[in-house]
N, CA, C and O of each residue as an XYZ file, in Angstrom:
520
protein
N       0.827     -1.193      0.000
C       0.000      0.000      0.000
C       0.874      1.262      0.000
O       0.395      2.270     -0.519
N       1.835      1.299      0.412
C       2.914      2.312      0.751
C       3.451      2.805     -0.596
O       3.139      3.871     -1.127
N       4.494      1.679     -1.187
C       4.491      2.006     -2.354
C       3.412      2.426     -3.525
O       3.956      3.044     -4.440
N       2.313      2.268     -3.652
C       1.433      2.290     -4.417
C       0.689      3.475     -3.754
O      -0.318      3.630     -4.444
N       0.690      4.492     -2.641
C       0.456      5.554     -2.830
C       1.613      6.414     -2.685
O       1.236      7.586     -2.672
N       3.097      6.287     -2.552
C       4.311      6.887     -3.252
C       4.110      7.199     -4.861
O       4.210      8.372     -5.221
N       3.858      6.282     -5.733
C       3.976      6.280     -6.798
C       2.548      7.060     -7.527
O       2.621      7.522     -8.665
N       1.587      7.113     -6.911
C       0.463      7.628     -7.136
C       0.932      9.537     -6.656
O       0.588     10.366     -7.499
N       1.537      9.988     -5.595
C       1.593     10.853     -5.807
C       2.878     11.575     -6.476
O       2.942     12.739     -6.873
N       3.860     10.604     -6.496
C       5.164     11.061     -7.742
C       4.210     11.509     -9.004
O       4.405     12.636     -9.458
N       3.208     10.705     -9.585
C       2.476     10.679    -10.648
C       1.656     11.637    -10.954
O       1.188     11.779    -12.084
N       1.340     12.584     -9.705
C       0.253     13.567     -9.413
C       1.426     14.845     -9.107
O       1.013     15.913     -9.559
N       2.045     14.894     -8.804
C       3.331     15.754     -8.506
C       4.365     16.276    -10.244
O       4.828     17.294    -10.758
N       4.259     14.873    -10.522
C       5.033     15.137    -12.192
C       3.998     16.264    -13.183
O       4.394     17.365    -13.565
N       2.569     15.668    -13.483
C       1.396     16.190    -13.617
C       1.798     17.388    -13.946
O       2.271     18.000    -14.904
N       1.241     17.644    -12.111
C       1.278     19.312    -11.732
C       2.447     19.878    -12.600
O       2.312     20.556    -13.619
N       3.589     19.493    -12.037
C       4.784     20.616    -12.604
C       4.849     20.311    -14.022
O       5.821     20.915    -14.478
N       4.143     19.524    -15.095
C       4.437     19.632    -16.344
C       3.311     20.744    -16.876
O       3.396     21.504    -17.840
N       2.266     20.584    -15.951
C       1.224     21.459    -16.408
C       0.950     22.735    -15.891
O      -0.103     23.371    -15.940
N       2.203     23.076    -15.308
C       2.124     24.514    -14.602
C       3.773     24.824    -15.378
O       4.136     25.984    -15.186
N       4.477     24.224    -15.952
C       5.532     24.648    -16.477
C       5.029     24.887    -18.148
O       5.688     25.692    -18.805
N       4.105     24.325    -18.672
C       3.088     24.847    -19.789
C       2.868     25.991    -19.967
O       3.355     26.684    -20.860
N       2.041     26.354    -19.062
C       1.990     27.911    -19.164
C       2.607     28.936    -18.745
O       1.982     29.993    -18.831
N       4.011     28.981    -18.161
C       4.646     29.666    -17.159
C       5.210     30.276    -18.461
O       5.293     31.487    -18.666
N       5.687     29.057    -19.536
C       6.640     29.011    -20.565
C       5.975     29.472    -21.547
O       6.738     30.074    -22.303
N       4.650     29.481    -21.993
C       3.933     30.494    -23.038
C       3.171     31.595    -22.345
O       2.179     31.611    -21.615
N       3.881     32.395    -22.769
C       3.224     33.796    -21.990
C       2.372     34.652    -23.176
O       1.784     35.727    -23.060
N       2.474     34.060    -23.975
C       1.741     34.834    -25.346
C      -0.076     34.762    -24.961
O      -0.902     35.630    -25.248
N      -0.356     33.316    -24.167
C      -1.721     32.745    -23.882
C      -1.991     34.118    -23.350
O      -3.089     34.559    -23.689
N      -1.086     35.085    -22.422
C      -1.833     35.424    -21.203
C      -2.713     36.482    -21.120
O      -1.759     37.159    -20.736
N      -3.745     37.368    -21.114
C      -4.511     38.495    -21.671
C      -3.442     39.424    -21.776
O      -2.364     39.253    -21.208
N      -3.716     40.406    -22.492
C      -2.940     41.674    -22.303
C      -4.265     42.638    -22.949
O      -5.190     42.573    -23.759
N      -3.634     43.545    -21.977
C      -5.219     45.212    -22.060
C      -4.918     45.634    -23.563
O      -3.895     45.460    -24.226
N      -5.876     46.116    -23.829
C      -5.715     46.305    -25.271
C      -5.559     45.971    -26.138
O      -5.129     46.688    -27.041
N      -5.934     44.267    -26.335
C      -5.804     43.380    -27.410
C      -6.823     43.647    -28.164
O      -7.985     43.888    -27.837
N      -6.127     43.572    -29.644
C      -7.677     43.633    -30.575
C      -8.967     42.202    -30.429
O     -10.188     42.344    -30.502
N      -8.400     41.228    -30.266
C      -8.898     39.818    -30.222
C     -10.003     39.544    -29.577
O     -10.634     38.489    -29.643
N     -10.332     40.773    -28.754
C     -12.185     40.913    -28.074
C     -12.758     41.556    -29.617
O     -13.377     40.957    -30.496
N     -12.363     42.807    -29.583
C     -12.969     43.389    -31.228
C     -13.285     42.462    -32.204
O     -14.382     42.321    -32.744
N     -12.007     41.675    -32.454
C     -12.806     41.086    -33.451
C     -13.949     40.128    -33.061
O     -14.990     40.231    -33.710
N     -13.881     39.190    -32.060
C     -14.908     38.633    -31.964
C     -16.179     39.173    -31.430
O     -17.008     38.266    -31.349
N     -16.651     40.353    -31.024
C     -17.930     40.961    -31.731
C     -18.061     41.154    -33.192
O     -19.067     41.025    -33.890
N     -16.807     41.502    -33.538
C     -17.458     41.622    -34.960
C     -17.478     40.426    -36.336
O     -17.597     40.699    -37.531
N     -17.294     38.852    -35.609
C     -17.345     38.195    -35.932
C     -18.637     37.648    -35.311
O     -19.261     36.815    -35.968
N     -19.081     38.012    -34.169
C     -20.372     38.077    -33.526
C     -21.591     38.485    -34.761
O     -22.404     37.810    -35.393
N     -21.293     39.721    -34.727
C     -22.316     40.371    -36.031
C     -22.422     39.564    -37.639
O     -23.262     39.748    -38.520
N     -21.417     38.768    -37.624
C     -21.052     38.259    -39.198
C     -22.219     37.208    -38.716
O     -23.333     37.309    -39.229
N     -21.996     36.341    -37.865
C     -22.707     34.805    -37.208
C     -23.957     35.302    -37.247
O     -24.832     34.610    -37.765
N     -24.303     36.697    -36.668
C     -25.393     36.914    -36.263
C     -26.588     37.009    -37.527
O     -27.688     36.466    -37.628
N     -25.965     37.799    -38.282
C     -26.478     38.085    -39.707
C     -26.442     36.392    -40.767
O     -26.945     36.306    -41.887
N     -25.967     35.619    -40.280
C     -25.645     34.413    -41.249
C     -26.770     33.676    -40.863
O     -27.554     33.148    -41.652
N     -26.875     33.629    -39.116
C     -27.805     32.627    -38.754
C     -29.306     33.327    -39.256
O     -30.107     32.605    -39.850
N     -29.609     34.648    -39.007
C     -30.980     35.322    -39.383
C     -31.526     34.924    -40.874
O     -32.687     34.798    -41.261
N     -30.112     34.749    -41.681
C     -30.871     34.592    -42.892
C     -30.520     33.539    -43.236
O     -30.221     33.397    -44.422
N     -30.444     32.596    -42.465
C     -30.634     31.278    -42.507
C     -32.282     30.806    -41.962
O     -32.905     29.925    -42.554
N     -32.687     31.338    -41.090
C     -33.893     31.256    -40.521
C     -34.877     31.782    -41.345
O     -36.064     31.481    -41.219
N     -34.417     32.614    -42.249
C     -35.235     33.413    -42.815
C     -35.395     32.227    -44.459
O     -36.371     31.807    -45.081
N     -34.091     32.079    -44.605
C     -34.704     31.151    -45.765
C     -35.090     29.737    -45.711
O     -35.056     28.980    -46.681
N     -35.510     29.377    -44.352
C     -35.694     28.018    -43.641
C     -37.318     28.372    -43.650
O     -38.238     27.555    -43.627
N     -37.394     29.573    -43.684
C     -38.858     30.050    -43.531
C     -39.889     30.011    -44.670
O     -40.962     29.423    -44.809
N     -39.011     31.042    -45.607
C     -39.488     31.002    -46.856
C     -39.668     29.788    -47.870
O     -40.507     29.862    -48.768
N     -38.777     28.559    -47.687
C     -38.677     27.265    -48.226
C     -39.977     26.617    -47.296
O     -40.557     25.783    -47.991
N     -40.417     26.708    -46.350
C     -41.755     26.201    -45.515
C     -42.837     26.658    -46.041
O     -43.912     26.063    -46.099
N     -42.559     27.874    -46.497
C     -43.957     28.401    -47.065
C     -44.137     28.084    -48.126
O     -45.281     27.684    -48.338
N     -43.250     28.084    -49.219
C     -43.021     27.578    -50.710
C     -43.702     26.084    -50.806
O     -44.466     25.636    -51.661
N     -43.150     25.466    -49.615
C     -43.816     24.103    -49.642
C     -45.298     23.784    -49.557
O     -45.975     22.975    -50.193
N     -45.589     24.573    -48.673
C     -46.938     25.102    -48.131
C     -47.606     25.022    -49.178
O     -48.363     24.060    -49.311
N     -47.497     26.063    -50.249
C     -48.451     26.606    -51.402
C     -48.346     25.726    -52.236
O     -49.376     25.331    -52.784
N     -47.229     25.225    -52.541
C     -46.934     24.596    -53.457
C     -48.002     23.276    -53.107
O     -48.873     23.250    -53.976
N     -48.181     22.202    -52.112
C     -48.588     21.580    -51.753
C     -50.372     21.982    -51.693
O     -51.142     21.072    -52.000
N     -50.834     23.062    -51.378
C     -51.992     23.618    -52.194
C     -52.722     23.229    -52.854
O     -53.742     22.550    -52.969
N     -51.470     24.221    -53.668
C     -51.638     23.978    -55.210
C     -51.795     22.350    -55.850
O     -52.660     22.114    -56.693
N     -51.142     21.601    -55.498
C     -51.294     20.484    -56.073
C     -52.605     19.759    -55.558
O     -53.201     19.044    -56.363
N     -53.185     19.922    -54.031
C     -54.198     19.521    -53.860
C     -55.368     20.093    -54.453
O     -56.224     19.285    -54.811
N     -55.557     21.122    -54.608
C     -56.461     22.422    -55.619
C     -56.589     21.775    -56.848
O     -57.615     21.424    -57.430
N     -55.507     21.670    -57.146
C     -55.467     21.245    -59.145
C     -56.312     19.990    -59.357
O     -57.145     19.724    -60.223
N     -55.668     19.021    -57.891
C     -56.275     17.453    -57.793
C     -57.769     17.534    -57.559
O     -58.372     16.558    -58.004
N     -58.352     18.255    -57.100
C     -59.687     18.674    -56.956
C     -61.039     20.018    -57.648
O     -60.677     20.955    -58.360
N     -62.113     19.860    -57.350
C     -62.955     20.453    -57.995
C     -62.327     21.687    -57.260
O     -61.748     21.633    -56.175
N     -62.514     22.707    -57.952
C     -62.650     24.438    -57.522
C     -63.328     24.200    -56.677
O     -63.954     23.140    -56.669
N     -63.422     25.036    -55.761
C     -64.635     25.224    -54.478
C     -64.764     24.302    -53.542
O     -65.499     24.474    -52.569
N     -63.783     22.788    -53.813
C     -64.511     21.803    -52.775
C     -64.028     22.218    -51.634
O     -63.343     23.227    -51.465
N     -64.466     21.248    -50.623
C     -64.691     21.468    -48.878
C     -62.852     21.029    -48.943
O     -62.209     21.912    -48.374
N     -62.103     20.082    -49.407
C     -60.941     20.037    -49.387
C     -60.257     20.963    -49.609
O     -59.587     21.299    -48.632
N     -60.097     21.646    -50.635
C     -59.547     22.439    -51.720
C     -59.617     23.582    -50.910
O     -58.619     24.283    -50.744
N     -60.769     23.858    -50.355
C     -60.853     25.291    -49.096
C     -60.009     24.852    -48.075
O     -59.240     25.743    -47.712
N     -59.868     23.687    -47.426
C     -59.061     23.701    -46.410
C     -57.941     23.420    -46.335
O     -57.306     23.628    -45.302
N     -57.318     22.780    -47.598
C     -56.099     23.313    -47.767
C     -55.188     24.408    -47.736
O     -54.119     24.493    -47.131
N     -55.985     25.557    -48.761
C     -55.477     26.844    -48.676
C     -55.654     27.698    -47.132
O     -55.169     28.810    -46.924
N     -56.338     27.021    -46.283
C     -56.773     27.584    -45.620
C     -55.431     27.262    -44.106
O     -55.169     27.902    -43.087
N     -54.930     26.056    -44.659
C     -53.755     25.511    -43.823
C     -52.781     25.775    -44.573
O     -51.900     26.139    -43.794
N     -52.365     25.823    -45.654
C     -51.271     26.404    -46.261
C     -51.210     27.871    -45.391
O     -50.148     28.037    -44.791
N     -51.958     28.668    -45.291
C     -51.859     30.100    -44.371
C     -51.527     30.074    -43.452
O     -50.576     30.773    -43.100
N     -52.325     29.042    -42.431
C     -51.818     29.001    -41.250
C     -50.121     28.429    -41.090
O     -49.372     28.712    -40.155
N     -49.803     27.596    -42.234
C     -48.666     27.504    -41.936
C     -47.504     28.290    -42.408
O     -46.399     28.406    -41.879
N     -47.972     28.820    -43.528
C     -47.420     30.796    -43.447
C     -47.159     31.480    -42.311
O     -46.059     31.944    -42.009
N     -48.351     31.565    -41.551
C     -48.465     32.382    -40.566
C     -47.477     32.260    -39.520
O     -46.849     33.177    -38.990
N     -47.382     30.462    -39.176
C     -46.749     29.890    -37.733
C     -44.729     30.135    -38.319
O     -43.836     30.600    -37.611
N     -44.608     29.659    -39.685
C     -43.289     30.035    -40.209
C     -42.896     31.700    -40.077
O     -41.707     31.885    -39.814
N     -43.472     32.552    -40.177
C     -43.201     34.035    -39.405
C     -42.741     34.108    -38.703
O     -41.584     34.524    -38.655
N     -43.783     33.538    -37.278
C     -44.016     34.105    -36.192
C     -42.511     33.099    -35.752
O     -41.544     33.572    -35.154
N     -42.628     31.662    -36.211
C     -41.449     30.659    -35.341
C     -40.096     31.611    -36.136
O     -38.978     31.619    -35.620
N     -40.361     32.287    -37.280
C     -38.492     33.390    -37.954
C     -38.451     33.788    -36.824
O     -37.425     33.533    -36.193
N     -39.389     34.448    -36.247
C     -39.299     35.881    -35.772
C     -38.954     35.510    -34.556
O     -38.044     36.100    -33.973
N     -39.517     34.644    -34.079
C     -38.902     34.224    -32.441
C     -37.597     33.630    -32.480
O     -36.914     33.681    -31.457
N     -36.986     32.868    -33.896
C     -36.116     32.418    -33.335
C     -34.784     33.646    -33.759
O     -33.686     33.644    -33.203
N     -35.142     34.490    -34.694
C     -34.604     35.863    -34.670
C     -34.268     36.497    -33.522
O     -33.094     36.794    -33.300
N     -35.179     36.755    -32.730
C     -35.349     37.580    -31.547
C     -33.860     36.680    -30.511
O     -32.889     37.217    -29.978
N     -34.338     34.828    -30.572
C     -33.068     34.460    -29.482
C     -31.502     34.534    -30.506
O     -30.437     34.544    -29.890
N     -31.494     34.559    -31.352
C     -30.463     35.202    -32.085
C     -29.946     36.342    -31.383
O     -28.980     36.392    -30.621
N     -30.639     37.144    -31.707
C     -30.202     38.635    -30.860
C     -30.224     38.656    -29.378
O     -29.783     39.594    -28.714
N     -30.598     37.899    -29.032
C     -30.785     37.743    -27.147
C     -29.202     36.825    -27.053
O     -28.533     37.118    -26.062
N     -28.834     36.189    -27.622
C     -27.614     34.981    -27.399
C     -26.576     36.249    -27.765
O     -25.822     36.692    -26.898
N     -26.602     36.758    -29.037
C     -25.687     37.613    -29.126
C     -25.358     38.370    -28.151
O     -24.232     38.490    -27.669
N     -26.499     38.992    -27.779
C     -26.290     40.802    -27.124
C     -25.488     39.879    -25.809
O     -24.398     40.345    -25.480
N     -25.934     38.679    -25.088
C     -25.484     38.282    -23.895
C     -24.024     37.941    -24.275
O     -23.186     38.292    -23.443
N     -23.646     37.418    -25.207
C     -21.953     37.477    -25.756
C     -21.348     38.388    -25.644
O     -20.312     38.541    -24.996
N     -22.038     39.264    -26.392
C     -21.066     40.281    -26.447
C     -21.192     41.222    -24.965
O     -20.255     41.979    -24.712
N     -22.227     41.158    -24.122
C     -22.450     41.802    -22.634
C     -20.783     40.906    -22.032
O     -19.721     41.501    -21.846
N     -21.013     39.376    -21.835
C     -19.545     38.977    -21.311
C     -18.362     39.533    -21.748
O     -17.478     39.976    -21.014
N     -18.356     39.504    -23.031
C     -16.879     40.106    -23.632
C     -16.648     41.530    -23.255
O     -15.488     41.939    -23.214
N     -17.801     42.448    -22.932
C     -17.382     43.945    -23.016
C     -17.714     43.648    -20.807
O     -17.457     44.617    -20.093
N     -17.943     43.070    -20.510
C     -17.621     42.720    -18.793
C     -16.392     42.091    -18.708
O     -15.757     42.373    -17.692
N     -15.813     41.228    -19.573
C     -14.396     40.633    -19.105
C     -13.722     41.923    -19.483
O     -13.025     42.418    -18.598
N     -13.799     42.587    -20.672
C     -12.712     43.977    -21.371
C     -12.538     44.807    -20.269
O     -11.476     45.351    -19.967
N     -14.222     44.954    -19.317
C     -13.393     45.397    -18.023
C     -13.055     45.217    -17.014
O     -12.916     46.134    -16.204
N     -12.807     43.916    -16.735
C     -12.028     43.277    -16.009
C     -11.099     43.473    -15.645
O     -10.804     43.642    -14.462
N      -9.975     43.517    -17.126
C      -8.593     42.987    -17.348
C      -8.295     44.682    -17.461
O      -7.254     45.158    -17.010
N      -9.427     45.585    -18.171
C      -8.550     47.095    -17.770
C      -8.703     47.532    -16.623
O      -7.895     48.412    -16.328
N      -9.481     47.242    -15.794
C      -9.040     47.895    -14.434
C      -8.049     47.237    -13.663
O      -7.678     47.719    -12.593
């Protein structure tokens, strides 16, 4: 037992000092005030931000396309006026409607995830300058 917790903490001891002589020895890791490297990542923030919106946005518009389109083909398959043919178009809308409203909300946590990113980054910026 003796030996076998000797060797357990030689093992935990080596560890430590290889992994505290890691960073002692790259000092480049370490913050420094006035780095551009917060800047850019807001403004790589805004690039993401704008990529994902109109990603949602054409996730949206391809739902609705389907929508009508799907309609349409039930419409064509049927008499003008029937009780089907009305309630199709009538769910094609609604699912217009719900593809909006689900852009728009998931727009909104877009901008809620962001703004809270970039709130940490401009709270750590003053961190490290004071």
């Amino acid at each position: 037992m003796g030996r076998w917790a000797v060797t357990v903490l030689f093992c935990v001891s080596a560890i430590t000092f290889t992994w505290q002589g890691t960073f002692l020895s790259n000092t480049t890791a370490m913050a420094v005030p006035g780095t551009l490297v917060i800047a850019a990542t807001t403004d790589t923030g805004s690039q993401i931000q704008r990529d994902n919106k109109s990603f949602v946005q054409e996730a949206a518009e391809k739902v609705k396309d389907a929508a009508n389109s799907n309609a349409n083909r039930v419409d064509d398959a049927t008499d003008n006026g029937s009780f089907i043919g009305r309630k199709t178009q009538r769910d094609a809308a609604r699912i217009e409607r719900r593809a909006n409203e689900d852009a728009d909300r998931t727009q909104r946590a877009i901008d809620n995830n962001v703004n809270a990113v970039e709130r940490a980054v401009d709270n750590i910026k003053d961190v490290f300058s004071k």
